[in-house]
PDB file of N, CA, C and O in Angstrom:
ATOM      1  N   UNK A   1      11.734   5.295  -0.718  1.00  0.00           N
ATOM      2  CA  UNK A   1      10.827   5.167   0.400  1.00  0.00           C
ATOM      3  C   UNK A   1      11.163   3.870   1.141  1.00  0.00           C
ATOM      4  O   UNK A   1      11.329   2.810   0.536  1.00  0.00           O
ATOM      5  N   UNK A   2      11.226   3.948   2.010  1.00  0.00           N
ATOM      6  CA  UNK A   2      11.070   2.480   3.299  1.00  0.00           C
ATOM      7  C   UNK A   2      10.049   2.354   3.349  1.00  0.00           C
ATOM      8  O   UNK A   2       9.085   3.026   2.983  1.00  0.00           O
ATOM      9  N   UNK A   3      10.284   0.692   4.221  1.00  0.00           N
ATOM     10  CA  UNK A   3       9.154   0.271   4.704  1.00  0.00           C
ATOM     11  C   UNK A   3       8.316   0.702   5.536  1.00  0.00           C
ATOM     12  O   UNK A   3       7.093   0.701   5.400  1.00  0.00           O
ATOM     13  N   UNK A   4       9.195   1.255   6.816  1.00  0.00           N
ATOM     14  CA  UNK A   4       8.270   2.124   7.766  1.00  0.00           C
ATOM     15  C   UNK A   4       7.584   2.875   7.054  1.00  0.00           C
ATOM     16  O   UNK A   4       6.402   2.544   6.968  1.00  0.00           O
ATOM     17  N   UNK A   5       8.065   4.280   6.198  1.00  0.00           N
ATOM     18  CA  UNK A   5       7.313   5.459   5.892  1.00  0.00           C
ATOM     19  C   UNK A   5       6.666   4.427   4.850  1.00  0.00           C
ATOM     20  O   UNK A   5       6.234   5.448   4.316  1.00  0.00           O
ATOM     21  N   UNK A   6       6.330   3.705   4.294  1.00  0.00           N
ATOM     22  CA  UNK A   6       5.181   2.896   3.491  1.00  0.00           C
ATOM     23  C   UNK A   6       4.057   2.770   4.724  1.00  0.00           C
ATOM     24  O   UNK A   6       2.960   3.311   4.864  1.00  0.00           O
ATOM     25  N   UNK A   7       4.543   2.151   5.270  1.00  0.00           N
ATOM     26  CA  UNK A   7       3.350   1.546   6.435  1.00  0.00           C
ATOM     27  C   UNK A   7       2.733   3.031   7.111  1.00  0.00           C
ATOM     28  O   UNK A   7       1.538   2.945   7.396  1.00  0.00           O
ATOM     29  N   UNK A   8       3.249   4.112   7.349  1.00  0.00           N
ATOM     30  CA  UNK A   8       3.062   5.097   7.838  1.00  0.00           C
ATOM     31  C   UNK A   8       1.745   5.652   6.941  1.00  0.00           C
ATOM     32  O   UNK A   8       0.559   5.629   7.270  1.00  0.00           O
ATOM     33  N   UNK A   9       2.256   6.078   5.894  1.00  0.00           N
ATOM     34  CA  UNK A   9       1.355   6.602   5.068  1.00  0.00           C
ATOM     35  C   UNK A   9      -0.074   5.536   4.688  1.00  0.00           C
ATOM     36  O   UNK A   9      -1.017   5.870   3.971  1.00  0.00           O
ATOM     37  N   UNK A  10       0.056   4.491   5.237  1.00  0.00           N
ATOM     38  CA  UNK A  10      -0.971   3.364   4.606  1.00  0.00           C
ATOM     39  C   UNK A  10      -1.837   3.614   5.991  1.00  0.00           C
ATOM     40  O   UNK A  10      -3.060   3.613   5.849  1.00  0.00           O
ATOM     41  N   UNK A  11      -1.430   3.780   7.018  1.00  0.00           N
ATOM     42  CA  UNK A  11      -2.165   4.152   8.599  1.00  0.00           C
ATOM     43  C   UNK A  11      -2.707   5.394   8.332  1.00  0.00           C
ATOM     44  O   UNK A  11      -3.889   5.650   8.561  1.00  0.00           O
ATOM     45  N   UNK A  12      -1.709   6.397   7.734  1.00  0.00           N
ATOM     46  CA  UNK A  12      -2.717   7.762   7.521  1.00  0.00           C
ATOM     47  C   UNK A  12      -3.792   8.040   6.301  1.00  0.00           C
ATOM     48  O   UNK A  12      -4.587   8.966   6.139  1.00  0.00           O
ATOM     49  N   UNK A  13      -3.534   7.003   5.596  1.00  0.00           N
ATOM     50  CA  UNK A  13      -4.844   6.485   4.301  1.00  0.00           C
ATOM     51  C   UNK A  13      -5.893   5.971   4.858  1.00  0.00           C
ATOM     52  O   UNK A  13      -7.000   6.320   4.447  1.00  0.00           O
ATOM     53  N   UNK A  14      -5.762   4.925   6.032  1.00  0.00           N
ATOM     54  CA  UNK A  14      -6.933   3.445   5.964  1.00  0.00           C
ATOM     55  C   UNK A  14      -6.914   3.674   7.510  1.00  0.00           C
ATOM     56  O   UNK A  14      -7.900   3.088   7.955  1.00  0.00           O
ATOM     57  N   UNK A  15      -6.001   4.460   8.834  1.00  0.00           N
ATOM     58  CA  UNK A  15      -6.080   4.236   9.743  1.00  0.00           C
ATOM     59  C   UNK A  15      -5.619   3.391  10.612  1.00  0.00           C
ATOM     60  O   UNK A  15      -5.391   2.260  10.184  1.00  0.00           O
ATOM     61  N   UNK A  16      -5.364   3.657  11.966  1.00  0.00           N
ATOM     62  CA  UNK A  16      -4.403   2.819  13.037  1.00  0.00           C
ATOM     63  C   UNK A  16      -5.490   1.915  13.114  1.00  0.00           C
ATOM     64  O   UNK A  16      -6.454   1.815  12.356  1.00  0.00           O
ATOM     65  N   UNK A  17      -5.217   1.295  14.090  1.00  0.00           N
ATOM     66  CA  UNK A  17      -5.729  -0.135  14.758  1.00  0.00           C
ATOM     67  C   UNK A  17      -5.428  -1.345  14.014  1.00  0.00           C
ATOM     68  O   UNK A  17      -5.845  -2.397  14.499  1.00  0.00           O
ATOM     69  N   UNK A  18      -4.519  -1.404  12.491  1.00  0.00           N
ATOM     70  CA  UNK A  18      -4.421  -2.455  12.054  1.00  0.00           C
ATOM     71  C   UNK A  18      -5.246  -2.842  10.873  1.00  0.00           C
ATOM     72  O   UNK A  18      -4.926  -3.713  10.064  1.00  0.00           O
ATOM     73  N   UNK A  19      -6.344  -2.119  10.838  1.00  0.00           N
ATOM     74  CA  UNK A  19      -6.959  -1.669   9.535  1.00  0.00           C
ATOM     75  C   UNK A  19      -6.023  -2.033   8.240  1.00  0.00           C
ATOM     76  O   UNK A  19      -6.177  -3.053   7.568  1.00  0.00           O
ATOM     77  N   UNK A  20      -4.990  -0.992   7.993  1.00  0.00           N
ATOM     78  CA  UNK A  20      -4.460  -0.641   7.065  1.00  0.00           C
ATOM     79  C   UNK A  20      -3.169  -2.115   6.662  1.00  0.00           C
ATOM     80  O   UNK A  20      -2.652  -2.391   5.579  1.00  0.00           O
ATOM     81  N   UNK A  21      -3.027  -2.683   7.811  1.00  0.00           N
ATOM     82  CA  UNK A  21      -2.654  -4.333   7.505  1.00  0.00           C
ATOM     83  C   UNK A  21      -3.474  -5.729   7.016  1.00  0.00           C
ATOM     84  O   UNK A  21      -3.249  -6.825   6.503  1.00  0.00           O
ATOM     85  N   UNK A  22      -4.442  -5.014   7.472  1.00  0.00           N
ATOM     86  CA  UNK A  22      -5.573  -5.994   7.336  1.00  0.00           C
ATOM     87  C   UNK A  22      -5.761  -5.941   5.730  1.00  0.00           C
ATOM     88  O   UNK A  22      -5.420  -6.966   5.140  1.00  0.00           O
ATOM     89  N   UNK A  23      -6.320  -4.747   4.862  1.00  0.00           N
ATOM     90  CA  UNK A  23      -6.560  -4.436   4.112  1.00  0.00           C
ATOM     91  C   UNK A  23      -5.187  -4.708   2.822  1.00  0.00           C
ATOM     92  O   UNK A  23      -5.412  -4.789   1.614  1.00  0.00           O
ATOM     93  N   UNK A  24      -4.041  -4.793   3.355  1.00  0.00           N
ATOM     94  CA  UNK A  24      -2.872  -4.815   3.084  1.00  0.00           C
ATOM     95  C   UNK A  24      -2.243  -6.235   2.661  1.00  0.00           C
ATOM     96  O   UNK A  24      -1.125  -6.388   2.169  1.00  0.00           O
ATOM     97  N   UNK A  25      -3.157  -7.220   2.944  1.00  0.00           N
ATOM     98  CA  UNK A  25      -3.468  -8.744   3.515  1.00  0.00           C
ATOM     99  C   UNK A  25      -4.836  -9.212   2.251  1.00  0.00           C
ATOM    100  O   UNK A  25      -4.903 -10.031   1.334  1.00  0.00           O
ATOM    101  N   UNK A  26      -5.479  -8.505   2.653  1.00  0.00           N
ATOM    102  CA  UNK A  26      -6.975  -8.909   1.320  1.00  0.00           C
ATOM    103  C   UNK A  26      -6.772  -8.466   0.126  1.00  0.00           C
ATOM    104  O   UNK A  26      -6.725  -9.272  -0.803  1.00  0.00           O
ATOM    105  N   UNK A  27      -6.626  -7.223  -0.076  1.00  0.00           N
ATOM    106  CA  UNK A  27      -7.321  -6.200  -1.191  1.00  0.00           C
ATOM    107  C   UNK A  27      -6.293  -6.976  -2.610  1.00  0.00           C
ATOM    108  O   UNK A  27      -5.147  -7.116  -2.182  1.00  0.00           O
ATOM    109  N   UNK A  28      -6.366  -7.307  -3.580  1.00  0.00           N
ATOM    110  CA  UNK A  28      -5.718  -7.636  -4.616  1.00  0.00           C
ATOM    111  C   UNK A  28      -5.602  -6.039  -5.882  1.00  0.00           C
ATOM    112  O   UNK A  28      -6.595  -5.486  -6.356  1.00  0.00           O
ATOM    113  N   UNK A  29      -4.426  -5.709  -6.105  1.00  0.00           N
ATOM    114  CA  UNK A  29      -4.033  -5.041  -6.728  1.00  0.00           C
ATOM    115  C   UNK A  29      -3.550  -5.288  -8.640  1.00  0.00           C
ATOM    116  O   UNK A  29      -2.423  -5.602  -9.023  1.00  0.00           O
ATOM    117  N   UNK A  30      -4.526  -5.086  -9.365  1.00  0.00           N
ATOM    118  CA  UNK A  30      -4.479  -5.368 -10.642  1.00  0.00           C
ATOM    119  C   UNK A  30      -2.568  -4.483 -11.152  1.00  0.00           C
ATOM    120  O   UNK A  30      -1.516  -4.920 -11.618  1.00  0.00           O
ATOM    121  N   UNK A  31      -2.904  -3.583 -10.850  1.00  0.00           N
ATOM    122  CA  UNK A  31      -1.054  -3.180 -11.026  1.00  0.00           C
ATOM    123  C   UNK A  31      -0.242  -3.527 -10.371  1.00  0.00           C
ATOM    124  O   UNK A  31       0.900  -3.170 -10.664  1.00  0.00           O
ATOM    125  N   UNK A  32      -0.435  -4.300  -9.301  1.00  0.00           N
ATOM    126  CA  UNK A  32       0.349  -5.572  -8.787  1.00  0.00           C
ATOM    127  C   UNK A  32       1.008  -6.845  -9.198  1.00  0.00           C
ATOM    128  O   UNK A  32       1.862  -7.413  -8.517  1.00  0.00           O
ATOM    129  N   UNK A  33       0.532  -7.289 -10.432  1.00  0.00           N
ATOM    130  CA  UNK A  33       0.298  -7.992 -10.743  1.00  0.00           C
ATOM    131  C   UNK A  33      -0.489  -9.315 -10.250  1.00  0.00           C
ATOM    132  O   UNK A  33      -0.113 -10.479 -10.112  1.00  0.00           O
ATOM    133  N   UNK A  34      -1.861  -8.610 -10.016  1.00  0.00           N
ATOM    134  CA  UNK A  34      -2.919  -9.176  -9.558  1.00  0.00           C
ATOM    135  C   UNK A  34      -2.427  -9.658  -7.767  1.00  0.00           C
ATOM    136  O   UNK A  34      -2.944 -10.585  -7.145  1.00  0.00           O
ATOM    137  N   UNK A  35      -1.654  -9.015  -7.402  1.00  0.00           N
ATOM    138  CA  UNK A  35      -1.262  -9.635  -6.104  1.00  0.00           C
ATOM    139  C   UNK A  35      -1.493  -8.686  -4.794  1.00  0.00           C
ATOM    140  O   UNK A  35      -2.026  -7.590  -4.962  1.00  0.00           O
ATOM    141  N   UNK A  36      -1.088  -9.109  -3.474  1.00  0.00           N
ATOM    142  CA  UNK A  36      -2.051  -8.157  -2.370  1.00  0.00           C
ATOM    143  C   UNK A  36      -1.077  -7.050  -2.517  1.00  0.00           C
ATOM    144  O   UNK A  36      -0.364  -7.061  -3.520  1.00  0.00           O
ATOM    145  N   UNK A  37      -0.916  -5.822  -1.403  1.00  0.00           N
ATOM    146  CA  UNK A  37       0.531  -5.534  -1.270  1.00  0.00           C
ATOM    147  C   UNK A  37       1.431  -5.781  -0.526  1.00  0.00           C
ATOM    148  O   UNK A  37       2.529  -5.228  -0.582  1.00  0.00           O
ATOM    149  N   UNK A  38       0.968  -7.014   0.630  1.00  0.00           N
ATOM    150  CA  UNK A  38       1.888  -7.843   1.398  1.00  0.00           C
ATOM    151  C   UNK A  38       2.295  -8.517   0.350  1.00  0.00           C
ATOM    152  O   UNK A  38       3.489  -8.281   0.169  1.00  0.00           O
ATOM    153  N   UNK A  39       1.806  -9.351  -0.538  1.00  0.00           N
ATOM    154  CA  UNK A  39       2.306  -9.979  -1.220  1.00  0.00           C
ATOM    155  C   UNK A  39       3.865  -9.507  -1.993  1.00  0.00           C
ATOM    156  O   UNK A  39       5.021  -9.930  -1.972  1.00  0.00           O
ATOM    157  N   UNK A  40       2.966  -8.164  -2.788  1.00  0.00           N
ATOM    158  CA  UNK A  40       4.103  -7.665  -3.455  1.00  0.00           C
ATOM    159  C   UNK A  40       5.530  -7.042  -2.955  1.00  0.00           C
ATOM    160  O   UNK A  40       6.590  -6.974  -3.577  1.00  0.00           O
ATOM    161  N   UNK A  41       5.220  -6.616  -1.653  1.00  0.00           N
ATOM    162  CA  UNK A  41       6.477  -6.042  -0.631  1.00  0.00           C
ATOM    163  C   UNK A  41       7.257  -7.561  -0.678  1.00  0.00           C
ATOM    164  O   UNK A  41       8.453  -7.615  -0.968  1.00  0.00           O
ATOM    165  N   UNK A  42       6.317  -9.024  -0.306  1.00  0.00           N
ATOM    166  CA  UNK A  42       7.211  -9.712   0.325  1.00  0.00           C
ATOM    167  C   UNK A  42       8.204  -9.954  -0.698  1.00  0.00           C
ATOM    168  O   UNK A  42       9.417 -10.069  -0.520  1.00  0.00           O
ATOM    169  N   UNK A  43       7.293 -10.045  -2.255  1.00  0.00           N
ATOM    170  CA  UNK A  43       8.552 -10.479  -3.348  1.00  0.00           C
ATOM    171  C   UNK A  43       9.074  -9.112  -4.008  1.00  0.00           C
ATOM    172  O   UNK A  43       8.876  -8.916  -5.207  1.00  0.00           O
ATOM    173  N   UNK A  44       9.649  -8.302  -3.327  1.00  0.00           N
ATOM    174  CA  UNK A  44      10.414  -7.475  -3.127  1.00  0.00           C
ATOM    175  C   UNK A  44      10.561  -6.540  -4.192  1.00  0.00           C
ATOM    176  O   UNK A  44      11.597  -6.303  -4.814  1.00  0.00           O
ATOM    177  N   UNK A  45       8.988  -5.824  -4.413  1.00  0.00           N
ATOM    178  CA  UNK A  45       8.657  -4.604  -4.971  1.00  0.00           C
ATOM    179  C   UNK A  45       8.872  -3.452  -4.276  1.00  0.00           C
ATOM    180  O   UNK A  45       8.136  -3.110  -3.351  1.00  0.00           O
ATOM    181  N   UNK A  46       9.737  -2.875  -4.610  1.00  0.00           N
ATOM    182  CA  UNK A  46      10.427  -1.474  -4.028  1.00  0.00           C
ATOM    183  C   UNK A  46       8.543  -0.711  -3.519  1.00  0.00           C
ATOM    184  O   UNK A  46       7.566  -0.442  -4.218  1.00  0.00           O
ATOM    185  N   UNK A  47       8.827  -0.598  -1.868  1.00  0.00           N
ATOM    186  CA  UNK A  47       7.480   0.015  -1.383  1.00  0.00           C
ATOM    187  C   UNK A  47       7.241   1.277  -1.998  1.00  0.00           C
ATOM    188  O   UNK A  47       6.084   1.630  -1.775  1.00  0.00           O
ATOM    189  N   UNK A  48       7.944   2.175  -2.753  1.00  0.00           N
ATOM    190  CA  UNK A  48       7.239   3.481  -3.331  1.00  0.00           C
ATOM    191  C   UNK A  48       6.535   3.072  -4.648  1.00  0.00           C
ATOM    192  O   UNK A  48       5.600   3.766  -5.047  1.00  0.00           O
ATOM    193  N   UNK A  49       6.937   1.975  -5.348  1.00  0.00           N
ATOM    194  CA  UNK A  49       6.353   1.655  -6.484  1.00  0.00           C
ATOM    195  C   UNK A  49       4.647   1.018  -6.096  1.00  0.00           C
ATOM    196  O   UNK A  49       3.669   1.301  -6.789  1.00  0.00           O
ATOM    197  N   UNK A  50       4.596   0.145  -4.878  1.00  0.00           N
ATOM    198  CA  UNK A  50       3.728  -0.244  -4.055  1.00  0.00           C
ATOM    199  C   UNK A  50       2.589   1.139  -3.394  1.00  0.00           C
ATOM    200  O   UNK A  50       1.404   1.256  -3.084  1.00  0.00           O
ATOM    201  N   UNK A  51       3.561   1.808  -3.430  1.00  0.00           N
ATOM    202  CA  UNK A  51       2.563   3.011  -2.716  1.00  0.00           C
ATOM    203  C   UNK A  51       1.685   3.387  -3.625  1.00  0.00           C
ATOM    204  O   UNK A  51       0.471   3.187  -3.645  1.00  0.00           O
ATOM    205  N   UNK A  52       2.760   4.268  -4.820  1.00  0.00           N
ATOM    206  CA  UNK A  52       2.022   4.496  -5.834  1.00  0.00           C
ATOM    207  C   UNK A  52       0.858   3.529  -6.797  1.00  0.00           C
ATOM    208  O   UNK A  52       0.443   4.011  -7.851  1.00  0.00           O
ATOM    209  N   UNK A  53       0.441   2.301  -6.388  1.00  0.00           N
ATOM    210  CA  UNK A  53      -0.230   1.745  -6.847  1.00  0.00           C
ATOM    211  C   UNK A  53      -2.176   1.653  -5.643  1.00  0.00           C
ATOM    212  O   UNK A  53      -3.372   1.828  -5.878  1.00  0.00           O
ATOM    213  N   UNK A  54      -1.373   1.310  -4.532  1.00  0.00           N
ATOM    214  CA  UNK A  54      -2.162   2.046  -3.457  1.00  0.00           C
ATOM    215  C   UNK A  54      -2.828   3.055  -3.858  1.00  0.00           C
ATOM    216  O   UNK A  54      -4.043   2.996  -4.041  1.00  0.00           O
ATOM    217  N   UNK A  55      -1.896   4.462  -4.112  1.00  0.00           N
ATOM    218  CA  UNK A  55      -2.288   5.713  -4.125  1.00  0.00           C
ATOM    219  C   UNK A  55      -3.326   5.739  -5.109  1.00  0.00           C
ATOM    220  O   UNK A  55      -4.369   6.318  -4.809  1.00  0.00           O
ATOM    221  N   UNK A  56      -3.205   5.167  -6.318  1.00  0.00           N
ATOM    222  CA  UNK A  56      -4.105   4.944  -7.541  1.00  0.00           C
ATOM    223  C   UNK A  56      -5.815   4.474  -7.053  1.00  0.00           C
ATOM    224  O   UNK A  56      -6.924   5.003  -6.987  1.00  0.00           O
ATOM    225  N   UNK A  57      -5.214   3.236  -6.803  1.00  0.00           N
ATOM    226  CA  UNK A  57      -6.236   2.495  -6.109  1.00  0.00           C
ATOM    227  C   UNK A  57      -7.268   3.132  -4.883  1.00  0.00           C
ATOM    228  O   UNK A  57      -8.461   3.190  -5.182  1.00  0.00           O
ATOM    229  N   UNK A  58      -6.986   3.462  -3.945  1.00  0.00           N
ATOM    230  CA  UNK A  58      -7.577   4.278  -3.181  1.00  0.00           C
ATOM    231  C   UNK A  58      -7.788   5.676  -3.753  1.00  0.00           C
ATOM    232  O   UNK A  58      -8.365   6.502  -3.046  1.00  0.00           O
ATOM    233  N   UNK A  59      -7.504   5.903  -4.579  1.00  0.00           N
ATOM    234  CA  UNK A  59      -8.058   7.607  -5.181  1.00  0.00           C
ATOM    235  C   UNK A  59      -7.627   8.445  -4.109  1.00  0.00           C
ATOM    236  O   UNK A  59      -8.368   9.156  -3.429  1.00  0.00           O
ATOM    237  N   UNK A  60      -6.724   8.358  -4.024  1.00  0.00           N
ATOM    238  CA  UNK A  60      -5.883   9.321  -2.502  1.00  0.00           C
ATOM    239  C   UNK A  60      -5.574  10.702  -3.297  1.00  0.00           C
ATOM    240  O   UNK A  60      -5.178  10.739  -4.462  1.00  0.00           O
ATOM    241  N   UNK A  61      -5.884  12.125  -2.259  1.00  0.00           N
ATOM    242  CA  UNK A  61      -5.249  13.167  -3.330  1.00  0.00           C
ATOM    243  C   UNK A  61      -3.872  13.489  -3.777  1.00  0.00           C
ATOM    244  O   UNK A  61      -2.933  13.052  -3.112  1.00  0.00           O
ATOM    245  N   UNK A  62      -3.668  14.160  -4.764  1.00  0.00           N
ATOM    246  CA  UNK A  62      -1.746  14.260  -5.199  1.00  0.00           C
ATOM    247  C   UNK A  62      -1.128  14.609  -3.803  1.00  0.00           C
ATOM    248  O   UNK A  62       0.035  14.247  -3.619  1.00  0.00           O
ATOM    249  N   UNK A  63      -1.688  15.179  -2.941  1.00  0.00           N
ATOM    250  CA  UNK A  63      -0.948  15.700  -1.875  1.00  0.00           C
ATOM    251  C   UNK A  63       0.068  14.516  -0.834  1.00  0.00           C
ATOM    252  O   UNK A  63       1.141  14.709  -0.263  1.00  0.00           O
ATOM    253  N   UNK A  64      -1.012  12.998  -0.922  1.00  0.00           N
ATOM    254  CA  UNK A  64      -0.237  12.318  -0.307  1.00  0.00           C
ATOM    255  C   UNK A  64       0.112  11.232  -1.289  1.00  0.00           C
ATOM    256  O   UNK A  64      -0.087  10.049  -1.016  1.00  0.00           O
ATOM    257  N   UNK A  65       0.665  11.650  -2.501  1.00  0.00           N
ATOM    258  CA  UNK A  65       1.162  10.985  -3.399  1.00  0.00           C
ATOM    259  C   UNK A  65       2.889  10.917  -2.762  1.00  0.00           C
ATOM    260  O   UNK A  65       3.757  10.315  -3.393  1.00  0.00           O
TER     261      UNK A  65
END
């Protein structure tokens, strides 16, 4: 997965307007290792591993797993 289609799917989870950066910026992720997922993208956690932690986290259905 890329970065774009990461960010894509995080807009069709949380929504445009920046929402989904914002949230992307605060929210701390315990399978992150306690870190945001800006954080974890910046120190260069492959974004599908990132998604899938998202996906957890938000209780998103298998469909947009």
């Amino acid at each position: 997965m890329r970065h774009t289609e990461f960010w894509e799917r995080m807009e069709q989870a949380l929504g445009s307007g920046g929402y989904a950066r914002h949230w992307s910026d605060q929210h701390v992720i315990a399978s992150l290792g306690g870190r945001t997922v800006s954080e974890a993208l910046d120190a260069g956690m492959p974004p599908k591993a990132v998604w899938r932690a998202v996906w957890e986290t938000l209780e998103l259905p298998a469909s947009q797993r």
